[in-house]
C-alpha positions as CSV (number, residue, x, y, z in Angstrom):
1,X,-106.3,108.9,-43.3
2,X,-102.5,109.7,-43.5
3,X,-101.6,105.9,-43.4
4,X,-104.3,105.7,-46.9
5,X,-102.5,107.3,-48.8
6,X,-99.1,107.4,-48.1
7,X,-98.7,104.4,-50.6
8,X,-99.6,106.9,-53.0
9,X,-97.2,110.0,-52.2
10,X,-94.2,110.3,-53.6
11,X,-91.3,112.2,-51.8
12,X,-90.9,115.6,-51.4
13,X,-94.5,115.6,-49.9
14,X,-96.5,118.7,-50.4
15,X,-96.5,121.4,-48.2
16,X,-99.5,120.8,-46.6
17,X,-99.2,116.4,-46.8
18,X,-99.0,116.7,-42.8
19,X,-102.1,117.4,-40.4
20,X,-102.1,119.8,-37.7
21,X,-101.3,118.9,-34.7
22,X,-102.2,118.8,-31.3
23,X,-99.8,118.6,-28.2
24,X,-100.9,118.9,-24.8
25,X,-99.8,121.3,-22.3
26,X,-98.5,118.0,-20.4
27,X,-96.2,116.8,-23.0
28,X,-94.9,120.1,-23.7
29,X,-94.1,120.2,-20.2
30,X,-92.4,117.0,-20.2
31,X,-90.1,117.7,-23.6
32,X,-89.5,120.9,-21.8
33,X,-88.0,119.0,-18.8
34,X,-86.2,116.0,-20.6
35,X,-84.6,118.8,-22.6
36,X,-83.6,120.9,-19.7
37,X,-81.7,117.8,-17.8
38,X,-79.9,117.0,-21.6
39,X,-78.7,120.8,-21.7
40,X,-77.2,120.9,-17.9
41,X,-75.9,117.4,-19.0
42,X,-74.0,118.9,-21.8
43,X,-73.3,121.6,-20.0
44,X,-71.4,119.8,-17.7
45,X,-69.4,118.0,-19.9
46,X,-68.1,120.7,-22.0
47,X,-66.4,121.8,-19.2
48,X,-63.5,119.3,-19.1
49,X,-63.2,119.8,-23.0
50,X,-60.4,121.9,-22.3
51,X,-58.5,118.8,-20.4
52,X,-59.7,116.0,-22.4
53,X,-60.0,115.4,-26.0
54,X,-61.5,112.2,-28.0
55,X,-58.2,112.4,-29.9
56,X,-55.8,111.7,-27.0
57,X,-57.9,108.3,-26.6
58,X,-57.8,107.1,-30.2
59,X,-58.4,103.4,-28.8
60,X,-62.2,104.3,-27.8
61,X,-62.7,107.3,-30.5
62,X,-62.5,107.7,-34.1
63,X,-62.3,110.7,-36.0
64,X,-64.8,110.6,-38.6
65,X,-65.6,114.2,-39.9
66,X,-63.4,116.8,-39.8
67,X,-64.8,120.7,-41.9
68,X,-64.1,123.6,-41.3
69,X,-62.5,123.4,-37.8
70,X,-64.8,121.5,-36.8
71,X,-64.1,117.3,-36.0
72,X,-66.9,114.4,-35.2
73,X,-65.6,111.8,-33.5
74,X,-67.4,108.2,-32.5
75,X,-67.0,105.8,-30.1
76,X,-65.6,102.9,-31.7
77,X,-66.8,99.1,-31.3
78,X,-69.8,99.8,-33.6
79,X,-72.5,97.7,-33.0
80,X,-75.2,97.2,-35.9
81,X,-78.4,98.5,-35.3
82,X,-77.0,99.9,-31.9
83,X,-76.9,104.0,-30.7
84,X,-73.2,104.9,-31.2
85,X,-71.9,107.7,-29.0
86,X,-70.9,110.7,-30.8
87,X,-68.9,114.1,-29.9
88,X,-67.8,117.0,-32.1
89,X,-65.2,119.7,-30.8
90,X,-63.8,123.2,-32.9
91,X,-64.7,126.4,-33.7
92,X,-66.6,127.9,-36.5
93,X,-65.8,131.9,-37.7
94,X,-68.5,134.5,-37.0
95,X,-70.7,135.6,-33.8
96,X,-73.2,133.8,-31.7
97,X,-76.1,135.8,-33.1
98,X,-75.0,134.8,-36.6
99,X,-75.2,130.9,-35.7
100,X,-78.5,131.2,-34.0
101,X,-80.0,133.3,-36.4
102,X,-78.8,130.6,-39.2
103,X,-80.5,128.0,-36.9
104,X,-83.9,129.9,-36.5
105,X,-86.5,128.3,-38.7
106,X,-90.6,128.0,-38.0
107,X,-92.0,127.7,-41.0
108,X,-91.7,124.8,-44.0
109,X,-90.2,127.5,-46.2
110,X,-87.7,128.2,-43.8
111,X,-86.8,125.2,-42.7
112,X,-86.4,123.3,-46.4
113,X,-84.0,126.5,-47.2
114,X,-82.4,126.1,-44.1
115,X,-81.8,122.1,-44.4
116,X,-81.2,122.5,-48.0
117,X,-77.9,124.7,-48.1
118,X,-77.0,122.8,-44.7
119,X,-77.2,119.6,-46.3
120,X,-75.8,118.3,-49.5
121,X,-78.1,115.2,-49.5
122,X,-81.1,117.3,-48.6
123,X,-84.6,115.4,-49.6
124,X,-87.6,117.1,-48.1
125,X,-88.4,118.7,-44.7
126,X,-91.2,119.8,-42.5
127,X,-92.0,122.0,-39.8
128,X,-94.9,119.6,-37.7
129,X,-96.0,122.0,-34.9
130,X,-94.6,125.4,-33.2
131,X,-94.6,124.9,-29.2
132,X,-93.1,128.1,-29.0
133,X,-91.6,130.9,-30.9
134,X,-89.8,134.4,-30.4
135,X,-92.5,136.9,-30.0
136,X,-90.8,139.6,-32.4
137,X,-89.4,139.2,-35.6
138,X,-85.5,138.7,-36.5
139,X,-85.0,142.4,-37.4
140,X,-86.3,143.6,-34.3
141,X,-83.9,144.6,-32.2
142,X,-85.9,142.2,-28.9
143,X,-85.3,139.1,-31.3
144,X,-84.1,136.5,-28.6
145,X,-83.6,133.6,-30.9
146,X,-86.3,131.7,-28.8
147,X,-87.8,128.8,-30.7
148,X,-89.0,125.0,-29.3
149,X,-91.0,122.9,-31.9
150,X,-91.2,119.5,-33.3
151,X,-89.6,119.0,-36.8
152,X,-88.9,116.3,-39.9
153,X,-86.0,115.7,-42.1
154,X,-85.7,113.4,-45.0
155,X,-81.9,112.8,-46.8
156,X,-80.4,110.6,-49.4
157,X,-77.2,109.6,-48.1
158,X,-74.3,109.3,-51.2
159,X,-74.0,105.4,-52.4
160,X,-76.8,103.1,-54.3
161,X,-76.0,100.8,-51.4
162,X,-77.1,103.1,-48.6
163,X,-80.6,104.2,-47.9
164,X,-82.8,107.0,-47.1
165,X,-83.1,107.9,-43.8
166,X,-85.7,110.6,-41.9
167,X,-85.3,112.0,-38.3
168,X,-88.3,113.3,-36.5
169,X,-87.7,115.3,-33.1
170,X,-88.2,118.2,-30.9
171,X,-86.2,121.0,-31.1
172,X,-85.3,123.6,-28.7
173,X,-82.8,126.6,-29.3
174,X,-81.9,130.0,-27.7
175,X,-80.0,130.9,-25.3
176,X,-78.6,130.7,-21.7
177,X,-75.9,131.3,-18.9
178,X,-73.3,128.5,-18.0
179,X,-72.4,127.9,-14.5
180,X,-69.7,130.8,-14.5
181,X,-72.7,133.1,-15.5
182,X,-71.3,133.3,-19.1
183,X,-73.6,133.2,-21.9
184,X,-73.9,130.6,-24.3
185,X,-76.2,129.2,-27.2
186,X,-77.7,126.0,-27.2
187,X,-79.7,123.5,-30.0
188,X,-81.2,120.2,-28.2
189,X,-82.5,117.9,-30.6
190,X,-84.6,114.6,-29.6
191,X,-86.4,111.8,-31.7
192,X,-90.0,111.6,-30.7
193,X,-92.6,109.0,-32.0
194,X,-96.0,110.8,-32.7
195,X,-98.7,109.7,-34.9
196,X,-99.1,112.3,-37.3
197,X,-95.1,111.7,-38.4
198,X,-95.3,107.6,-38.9
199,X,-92.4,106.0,-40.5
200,X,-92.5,106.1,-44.1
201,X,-91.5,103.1,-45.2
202,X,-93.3,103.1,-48.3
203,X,-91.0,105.5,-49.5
204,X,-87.8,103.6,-49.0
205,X,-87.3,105.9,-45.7
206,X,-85.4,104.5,-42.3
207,X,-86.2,106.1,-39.8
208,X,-83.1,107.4,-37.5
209,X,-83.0,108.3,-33.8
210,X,-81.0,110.8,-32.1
211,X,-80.4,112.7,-28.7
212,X,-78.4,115.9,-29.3
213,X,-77.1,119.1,-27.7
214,X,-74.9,121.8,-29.5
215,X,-73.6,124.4,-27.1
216,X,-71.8,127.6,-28.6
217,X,-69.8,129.6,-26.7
218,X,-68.9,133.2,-28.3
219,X,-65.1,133.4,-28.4
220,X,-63.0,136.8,-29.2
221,X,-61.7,137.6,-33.0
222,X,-65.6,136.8,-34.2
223,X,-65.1,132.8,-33.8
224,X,-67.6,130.5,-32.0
225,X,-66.5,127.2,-30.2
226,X,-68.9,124.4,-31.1
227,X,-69.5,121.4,-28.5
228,X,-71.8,118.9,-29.4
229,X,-72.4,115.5,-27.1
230,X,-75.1,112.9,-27.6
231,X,-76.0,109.6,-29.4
232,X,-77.2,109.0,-33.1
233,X,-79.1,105.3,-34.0
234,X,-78.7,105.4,-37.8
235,X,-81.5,102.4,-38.5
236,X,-81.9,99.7,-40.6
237,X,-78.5,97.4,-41.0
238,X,-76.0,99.7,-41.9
239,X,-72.3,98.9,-41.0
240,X,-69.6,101.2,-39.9
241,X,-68.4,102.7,-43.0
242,X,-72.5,103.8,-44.1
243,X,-73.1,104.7,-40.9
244,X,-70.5,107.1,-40.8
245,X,-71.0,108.8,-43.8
246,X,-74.7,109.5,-42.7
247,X,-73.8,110.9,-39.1
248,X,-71.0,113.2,-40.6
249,X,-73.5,114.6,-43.3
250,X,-76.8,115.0,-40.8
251,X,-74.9,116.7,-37.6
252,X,-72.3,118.7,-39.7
253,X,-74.7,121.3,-41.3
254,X,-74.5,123.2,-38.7
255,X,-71.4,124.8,-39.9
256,X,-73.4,126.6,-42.4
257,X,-75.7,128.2,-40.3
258,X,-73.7,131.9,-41.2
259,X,-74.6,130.7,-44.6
260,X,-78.2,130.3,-43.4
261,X,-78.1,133.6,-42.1
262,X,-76.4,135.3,-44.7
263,X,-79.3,134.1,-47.3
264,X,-82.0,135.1,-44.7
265,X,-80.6,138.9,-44.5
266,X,-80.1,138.8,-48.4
267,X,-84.0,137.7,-48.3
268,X,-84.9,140.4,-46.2
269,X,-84.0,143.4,-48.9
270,X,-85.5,141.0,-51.8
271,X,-89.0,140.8,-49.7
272,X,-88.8,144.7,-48.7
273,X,-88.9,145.6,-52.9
274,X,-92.8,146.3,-53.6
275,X,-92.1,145.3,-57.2
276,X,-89.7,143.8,-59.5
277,X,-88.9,145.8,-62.5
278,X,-86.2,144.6,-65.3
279,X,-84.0,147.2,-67.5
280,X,-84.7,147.0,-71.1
281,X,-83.7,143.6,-72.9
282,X,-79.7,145.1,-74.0
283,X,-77.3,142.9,-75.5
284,X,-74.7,144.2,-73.0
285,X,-74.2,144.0,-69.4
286,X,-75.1,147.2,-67.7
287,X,-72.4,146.6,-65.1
288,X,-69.1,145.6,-67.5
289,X,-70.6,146.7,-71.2
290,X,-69.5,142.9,-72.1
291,X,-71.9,141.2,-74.4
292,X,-74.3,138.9,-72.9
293,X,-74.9,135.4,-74.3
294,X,-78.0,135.1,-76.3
295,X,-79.3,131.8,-75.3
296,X,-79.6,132.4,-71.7
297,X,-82.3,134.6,-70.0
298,X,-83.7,135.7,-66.9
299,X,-80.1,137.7,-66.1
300,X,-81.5,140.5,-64.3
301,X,-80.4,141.1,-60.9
302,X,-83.1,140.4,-58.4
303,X,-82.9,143.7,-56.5
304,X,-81.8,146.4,-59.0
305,X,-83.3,144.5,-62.4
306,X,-80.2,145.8,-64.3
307,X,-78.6,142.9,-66.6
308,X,-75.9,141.5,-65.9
309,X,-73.4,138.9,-67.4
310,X,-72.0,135.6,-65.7
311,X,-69.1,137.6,-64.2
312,X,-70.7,140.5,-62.7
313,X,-73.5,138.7,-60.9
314,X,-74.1,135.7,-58.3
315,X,-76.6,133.1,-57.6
316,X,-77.7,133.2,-54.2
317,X,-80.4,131.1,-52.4
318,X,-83.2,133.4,-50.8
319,X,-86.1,132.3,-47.7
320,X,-89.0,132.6,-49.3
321,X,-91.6,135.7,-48.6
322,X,-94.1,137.2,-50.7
323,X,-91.7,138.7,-53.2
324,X,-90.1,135.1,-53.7
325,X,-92.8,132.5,-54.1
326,X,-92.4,129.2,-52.9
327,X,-89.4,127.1,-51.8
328,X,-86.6,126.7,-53.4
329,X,-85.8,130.5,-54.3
330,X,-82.8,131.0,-56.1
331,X,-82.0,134.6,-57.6
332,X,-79.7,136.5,-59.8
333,X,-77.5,139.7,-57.6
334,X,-75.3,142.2,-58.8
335,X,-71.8,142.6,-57.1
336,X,-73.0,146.1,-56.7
337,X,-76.6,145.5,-55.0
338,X,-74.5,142.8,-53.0
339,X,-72.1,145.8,-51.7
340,X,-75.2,148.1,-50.8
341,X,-77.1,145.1,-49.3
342,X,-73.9,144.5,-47.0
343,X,-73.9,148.6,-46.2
344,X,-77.2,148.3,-45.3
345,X,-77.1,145.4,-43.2
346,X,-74.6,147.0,-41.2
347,X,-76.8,148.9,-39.3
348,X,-79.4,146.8,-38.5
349,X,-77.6,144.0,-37.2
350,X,-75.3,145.8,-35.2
351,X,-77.7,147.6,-33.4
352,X,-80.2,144.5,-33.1
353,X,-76.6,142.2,-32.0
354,X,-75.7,145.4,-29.5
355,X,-79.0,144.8,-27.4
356,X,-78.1,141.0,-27.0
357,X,-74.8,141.6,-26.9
358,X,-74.3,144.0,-23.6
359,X,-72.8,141.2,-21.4
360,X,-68.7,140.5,-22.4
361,X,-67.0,142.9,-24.3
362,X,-65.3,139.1,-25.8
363,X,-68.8,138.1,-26.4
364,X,-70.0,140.9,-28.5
365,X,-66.7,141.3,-30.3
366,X,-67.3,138.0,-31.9
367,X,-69.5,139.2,-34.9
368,X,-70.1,137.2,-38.0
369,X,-67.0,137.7,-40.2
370,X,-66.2,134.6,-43.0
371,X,-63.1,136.3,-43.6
372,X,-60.9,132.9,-42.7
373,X,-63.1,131.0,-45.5
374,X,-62.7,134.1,-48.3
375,X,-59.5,132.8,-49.6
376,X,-60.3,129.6,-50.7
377,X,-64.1,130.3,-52.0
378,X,-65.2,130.3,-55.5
379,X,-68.0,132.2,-57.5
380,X,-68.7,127.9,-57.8
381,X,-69.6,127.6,-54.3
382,X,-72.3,129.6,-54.5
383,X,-74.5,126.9,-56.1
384,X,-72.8,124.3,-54.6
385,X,-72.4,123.8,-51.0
386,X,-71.6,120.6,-50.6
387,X,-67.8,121.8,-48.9
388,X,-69.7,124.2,-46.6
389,X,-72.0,121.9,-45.2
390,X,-70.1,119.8,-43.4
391,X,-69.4,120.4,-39.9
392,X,-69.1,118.7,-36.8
393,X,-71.4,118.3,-33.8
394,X,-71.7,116.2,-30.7
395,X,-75.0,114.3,-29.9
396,X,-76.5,113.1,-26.7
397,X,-78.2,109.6,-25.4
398,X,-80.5,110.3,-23.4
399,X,-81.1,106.4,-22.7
400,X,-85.0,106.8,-23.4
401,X,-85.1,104.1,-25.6
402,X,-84.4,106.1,-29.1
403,X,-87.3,108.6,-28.6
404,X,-86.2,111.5,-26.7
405,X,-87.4,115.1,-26.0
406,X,-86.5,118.6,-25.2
407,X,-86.4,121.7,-23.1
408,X,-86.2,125.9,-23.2
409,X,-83.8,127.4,-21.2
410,X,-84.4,131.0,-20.3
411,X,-82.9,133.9,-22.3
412,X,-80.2,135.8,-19.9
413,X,-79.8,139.3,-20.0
414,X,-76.5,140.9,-20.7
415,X,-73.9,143.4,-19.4
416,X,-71.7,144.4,-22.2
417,X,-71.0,148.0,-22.9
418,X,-68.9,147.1,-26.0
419,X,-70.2,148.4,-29.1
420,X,-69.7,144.9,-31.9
421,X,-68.2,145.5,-35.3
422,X,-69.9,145.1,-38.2
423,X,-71.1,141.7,-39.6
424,X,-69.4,141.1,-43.2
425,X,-72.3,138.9,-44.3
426,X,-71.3,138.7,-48.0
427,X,-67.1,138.7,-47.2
428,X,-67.0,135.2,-48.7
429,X,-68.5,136.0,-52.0
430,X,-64.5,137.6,-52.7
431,X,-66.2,141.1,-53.7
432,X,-63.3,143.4,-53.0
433,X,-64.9,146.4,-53.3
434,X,-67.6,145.1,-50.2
435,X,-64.5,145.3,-47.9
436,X,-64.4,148.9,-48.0
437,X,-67.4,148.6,-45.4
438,X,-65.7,147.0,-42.8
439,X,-63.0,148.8,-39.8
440,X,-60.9,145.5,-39.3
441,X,-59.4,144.1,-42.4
442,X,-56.1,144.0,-41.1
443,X,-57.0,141.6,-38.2
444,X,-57.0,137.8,-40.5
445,X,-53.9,139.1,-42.5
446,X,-52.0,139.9,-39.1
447,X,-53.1,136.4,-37.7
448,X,-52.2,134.4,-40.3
449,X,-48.6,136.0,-40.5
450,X,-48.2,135.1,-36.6
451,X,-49.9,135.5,-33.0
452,X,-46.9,137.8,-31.9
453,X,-48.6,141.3,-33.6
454,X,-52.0,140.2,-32.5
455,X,-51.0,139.9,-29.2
456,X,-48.9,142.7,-28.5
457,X,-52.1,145.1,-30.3
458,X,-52.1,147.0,-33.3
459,X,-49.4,149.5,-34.5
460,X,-49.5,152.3,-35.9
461,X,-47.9,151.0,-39.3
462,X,-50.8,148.0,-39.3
463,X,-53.1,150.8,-38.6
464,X,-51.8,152.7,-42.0
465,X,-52.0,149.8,-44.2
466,X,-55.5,148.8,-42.9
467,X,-56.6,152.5,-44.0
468,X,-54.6,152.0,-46.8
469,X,-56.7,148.8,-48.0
470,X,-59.7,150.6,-47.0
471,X,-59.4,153.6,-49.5
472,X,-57.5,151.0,-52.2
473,X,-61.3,149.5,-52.3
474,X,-63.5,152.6,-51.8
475,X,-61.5,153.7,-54.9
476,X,-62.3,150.3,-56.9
477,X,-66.6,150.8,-55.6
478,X,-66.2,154.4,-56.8
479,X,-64.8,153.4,-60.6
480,X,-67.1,150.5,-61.0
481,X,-70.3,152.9,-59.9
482,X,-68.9,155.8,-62.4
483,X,-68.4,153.2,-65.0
484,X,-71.9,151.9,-64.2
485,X,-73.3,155.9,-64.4
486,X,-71.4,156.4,-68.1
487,X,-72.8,153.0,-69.5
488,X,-76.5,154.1,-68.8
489,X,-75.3,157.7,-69.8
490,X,-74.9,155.9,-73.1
491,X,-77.8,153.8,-73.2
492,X,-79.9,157.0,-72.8
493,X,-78.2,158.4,-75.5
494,X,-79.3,156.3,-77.6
């Protein structure tokens, strides 16, 4: 029935264009198993990282993607139509819980929110079945980031000369313990062929093949080392400089997994709201008293209702819930609901990261922090994310002839007593007054300037300045909240 009418669907397909599947517990074992070997695999070969690098051999690698800290290399001698070996090396800013929370998608409405803000050439996606899932949900605090499932992306790759391609495979994340007993995240990704994904070709799709494994490894200072080893077969008859631009743009959206996550916590106080009620139509802003512009509407902030002008709001992308509707769910917020939202997500993600977390005091230190990225963001890049979502990864071969599966690997336990910081999920967004919330603002100022004051601690001086900062922005919350209070003091008035 699905090959009938396929020559009748246009892309996106509808949310329910895909039929249930079926997958026996055999096969499950076996992607299980394939997926375990490529993990230890991957395993083992991030060891050496720290000896070898693709760049000191630029005669077999080139360097092909390079965001955000994060660099994709390939082997070079190309070979049309071929699997080209692919590795991607850096480090990312933010905790381990961040990124796999960012990662963390079982539903359609997830994952086309997900793929959509990792992706700048994002076309359609699909969740095909759920092998397996985290028993509790991703505010609990026994959320283990457990997930194994198959999956389907569709992109559009930039150029009229290039076409679309669409990856179907099994997917696999959470989290285990390296050889050393350290912990350490993980994402396996393997094509598989299965009936009820066919390749579309009736819609101008080429279908890819890949064998992938992304291991993070929690680092101090909240940064994440990213390793990625594996193999990518673009399709079709693309050359070297096509095939490039696809690979960089499919296995470097995982640098905006904190992005992900950021929108999913954001979601979380959106969904909470039993009801949505707007202010009175004004011709001001309730935030600034500026005038509003007549022609445009729906400017009410989606937690508070208040209106608010271009400058004193943002546009954020949501996950869908009941509150939301459908995919794609993008929302006018506040700067001032943004601040509380922050406040609030404080405590539930440090005492939901704290009960992963109780293995390295490094480990748990790393929290989620875009404070590197602040400085050069824009209000602009919240509608546009084509600069954040490129990043690097490595993929794997595992030499099954392009269809490949993958495995679980148990969740370890941890021994921490360190208690994290908290998680500056909205840092980025350049709202001063937000800062006020968090105990370590001093720490990227003192790193830029140089690794000597880092390394020899903090002083009492960098101690001062931090409090300093801290009271400079609880003063600028306090005056925008009484100038808020005095404008509906005069609305009321009235």
């Amino acid at each position: 029935m699905l090959g009938r009418v396929l020559k009748e669907v246009k892309l996106p397909f509808p949310d329910d264009f895909f039929p249930e599947m079926e997958v026996s517990a055999q096969l499950a074992d076996d992607f299980h198993h394939t997926a375990t070997r490529l993990l230890h695999q991957t395993l083992e070969a991030e060891s050496p990282v720290t000896r070898f690098h693709p760049s000191q051999q630029p005669d077999d690698w080139k360097l092909i993607g390079d965001r955000n800290g994060l660099q994709l290399y390939r082997e070079r001698g190309f070979a049309q139509g071929n699997a080209v070996k692919v590795n991607v090396l850096g480090q990312m800013t933010g905790t381990l819980e961040d990124v796999l929370l960012g990662l963390y998608a079982t539903t359609n409405g997830a994952l086309k929110t997900q793929r959509s803000i990792m992706h700048s050439d994002y076309l359609d996606a699909a969740v095909l079945h759920v092998l397996d899932e985290d028993p509790y949900s991703e505010d609990d605090t026994g959320f283990s980031y457990q997930f194994a499932g198959l999956k389907w992306l569709a992109c559009v790759p930039t150029g009229k000369l290039v076409h679309k391609r669409d990856l179907c495979w099994h997917e696999e994340l959470g989290r285990t313990q390296d050889a050393n007993g350290e912990e350490v995240g993980y994402l396996v990704m393997q094509s598989v062929r299965v009936d009820e994904c066919p390749p579309f070709e009736q819609q101008g799709l080429t279908r890819s093949t890949a064998a992938v494994c992304y291991i993070f490894r929690p680092l101090p200072n909240n940064r994440v080392a990213v390793y990625m080893k594996g193999q990518h077969a673009v399709g079709g008859k693309s050359r070297s400089w096509s095939a490039d631009s696809i690979m960089v743009e499919l296995w470097l959206g995982v640098a905006s997994a904190l992005e992900c996550a950021k929108a999913k916590r954001l979601s979380k106080l959106v969904s909470g709201k039993e009801m949505f009620i707007t202010s009175a139509q004004s011709k001001t802003c309730d935030i600034c008293d500026s005038k509003l512009k007549m022609l445009k509407t729906n400017q009410n902030c989606k937690i508070c209702g208040k209106n608010v002008c271009d400058r004193c709001r943002m546009t954020k992308m949501i996950y869908p819930s009941r509150n939301t509707g459908n995919f794609p769910c993008s929302y006018f917020f506040c700067k001032p609901c943004l601040s509380d939202a922050k406040e609030k997500l404080y405590g539930r993600s440090v005492t939901r990261i704290s009960f992963h977390s109780e293995d390295s005091s490094g480990r748990s230190g790393s929290n989620s922090d875009d404070s590197d990225m602040s400085e050069d963001s824009t209000d602009e890049e919240d509608t546009s994310y084509s600069s954040r979502r490129r990043q690097l990864t490595n993929l794997y071969d595992a030499d099954e002839g392009g269809v490949i599966e993958i495995s679980r690997s148990s969740v370890s336990g941890s021994d921490s007593s360190t208690e994290p910081e908290p998680v500056d999920v909205f840092e980025k967004d350049k709202l001063k007054y937000i800062n006020s919330f968090r105990t370590n603002d001093a720490g990227p100022a003192s790193s830029v300037g140089g690794t000597t004051a880092s390394s020899n601690g903090s002083t009492e001086q960098e101690n001062l300045m931090e409090r300093l900062m801290q009271i400079n922005m609880a003063a600028e919350a306090t005056y925008l909240m009484a100038k808020y209070n005095s404008n509906m003091q005069a609305n009321n008035s009235r």
